[in-house]
Residue frames as a rotation matrix with the C-alpha (Angstrom) as fourth column:
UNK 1
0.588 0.809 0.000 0.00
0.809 -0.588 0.000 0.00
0.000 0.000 -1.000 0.00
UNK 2
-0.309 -0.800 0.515 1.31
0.865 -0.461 -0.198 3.42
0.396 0.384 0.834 -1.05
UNK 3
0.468 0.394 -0.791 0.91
0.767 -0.626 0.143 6.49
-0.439 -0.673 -0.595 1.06
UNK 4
-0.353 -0.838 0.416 1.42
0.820 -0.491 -0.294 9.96
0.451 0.237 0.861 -0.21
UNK 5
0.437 0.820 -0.369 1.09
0.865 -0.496 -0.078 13.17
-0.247 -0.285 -0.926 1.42
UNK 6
-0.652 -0.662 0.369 1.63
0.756 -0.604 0.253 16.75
0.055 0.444 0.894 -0.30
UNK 7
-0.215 0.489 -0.845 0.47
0.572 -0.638 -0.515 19.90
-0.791 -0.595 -0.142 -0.47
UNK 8
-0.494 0.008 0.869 -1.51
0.858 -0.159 0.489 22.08
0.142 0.987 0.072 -3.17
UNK 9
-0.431 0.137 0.892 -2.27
0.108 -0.973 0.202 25.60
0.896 0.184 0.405 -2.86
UNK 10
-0.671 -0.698 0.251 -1.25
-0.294 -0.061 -0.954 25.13
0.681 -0.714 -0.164 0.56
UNK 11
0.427 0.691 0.583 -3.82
-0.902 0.374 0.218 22.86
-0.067 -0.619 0.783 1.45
UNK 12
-0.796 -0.604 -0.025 -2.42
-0.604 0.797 -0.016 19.23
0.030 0.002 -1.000 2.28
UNK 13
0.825 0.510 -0.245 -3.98
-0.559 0.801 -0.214 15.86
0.087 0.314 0.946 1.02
UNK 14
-0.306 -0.599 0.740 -3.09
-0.623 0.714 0.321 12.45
-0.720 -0.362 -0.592 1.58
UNK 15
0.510 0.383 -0.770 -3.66
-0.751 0.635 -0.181 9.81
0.420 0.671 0.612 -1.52
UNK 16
-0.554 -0.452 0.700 -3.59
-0.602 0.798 0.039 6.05
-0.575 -0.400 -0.713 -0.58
UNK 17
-0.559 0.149 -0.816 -3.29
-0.530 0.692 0.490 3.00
0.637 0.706 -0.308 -2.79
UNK 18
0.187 0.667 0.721 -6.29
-0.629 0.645 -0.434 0.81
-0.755 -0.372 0.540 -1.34
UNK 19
0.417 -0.045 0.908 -5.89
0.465 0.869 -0.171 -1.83
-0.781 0.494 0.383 -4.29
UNK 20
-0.635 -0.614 0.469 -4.37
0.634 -0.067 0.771 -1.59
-0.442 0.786 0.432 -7.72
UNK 21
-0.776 0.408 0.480 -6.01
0.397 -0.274 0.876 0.96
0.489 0.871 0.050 -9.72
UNK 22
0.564 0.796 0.219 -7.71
0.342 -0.467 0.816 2.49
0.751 -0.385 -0.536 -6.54
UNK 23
-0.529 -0.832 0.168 -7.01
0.518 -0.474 -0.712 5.35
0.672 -0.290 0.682 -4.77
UNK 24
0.243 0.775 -0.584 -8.34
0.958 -0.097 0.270 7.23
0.152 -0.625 -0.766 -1.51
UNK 25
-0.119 -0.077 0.990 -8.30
0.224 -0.973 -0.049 10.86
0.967 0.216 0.133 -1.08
UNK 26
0.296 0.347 -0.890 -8.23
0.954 -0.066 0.291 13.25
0.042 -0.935 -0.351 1.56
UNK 27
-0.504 -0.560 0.657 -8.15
0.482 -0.814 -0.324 17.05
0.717 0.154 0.680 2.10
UNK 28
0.090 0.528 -0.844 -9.39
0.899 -0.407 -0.159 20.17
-0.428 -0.745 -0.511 4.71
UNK 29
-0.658 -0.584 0.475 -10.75
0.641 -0.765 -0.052 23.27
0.394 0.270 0.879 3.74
UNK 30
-0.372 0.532 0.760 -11.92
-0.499 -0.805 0.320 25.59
0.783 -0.260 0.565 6.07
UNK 31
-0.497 0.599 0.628 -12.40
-0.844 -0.164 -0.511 23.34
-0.203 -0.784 0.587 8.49
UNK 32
0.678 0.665 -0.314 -14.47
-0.714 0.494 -0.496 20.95
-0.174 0.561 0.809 5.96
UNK 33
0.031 -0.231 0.972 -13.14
-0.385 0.895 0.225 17.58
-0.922 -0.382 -0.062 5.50
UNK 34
0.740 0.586 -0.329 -13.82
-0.637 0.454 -0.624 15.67
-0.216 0.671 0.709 1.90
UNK 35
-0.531 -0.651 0.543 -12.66
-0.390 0.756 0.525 12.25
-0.752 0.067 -0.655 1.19
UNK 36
0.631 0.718 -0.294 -13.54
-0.585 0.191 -0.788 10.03
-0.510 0.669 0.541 -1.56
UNK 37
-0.118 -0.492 0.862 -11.76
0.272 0.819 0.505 7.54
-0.955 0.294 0.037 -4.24
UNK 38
0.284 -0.175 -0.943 -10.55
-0.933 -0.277 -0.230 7.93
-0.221 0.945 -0.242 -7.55
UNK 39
0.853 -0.265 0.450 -9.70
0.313 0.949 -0.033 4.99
-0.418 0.169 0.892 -10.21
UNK 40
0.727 -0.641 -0.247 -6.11
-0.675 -0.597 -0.434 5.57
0.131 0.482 -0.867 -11.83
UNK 41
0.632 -0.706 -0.319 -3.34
0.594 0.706 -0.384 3.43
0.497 0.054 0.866 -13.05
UNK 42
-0.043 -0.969 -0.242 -0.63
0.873 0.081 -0.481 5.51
0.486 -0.232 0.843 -11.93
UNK 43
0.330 0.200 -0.922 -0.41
0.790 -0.594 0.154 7.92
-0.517 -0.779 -0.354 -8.69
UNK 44
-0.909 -0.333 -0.253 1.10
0.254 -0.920 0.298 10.95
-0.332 0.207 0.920 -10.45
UNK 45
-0.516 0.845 0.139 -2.90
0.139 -0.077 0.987 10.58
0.845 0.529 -0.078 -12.64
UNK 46
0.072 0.581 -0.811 -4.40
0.925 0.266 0.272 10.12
0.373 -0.769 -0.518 -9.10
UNK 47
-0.392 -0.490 -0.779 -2.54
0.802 -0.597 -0.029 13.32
-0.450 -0.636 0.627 -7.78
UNK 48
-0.978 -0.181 -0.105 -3.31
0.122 -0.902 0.415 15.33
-0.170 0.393 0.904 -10.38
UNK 49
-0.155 0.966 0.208 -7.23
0.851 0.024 0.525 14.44
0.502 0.258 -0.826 -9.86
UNK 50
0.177 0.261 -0.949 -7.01
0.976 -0.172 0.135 15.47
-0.128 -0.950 -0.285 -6.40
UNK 51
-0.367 -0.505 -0.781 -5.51
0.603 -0.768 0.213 18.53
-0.708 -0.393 0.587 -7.08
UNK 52
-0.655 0.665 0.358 -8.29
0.045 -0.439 0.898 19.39
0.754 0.604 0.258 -10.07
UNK 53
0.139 0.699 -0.702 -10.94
0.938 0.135 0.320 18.43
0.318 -0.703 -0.636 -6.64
UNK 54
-0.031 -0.149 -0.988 -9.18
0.748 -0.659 0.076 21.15
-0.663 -0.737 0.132 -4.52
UNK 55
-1.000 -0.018 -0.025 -9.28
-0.001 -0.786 0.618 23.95
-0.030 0.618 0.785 -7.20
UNK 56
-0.214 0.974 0.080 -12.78
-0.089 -0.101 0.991 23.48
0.973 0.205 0.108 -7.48
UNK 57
0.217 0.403 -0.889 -13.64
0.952 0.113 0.284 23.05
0.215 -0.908 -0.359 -4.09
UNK 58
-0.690 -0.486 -0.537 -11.09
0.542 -0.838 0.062 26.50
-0.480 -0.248 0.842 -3.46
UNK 59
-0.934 0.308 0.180 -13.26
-0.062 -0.637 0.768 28.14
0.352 0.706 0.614 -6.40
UNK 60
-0.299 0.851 -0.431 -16.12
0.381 0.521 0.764 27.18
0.875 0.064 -0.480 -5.08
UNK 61
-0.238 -0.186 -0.953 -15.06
0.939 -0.296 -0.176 28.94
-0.249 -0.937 0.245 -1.38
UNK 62
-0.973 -0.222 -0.053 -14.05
0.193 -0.923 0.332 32.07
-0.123 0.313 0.942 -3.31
UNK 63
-0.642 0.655 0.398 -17.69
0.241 -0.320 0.916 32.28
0.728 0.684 0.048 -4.81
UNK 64
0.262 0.964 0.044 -19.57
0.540 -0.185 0.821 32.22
0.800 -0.191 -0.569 -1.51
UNK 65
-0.418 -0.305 -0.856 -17.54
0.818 -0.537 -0.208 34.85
-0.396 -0.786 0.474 0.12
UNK 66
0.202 0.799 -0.567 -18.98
0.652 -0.541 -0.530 38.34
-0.730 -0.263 -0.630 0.23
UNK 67
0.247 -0.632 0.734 -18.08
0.681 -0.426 -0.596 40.85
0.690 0.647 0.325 -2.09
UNK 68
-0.529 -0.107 -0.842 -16.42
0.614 -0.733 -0.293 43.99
-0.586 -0.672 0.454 -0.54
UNK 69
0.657 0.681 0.325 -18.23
0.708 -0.407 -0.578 46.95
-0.261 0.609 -0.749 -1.67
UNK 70
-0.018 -0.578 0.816 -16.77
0.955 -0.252 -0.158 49.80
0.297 0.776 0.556 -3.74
């Protein structure tokens, strides 16, 4: 079983190999948890899900903060 943990726009995730060709996520933002699984032959394909997940999730922060006003 392969463990990695790294960091993307300074938010840290952990991917683990659970079986061949399955992977397990993990990440915090804000507080918020989200986990889940991805299929992928090869962990660099896995990594770069996770780190499409967090961008959207980040973009997704950004949108339900206030504006400031002008």
């Amino acid at each position: 079983m392969k463990k990695l943990i790294d960091r993307h726009r300074d938010i840290q995730y952990t991917l683990t190999n659970i079986e061949p060709d399955l992977w397990s996520w993990s990440f915090e933002i804000n507080g918020k948890i989200k986990r889940g699984t991805t299929r992928a032959r090869l962990d660099l394909l896995a990594q770069r899900r996770v780190c499409t997940l967090i961008d959207r999730e980040l973009k997704g922060v950004e949108r339900g903060k206030p504006k400031k006003p002008d």
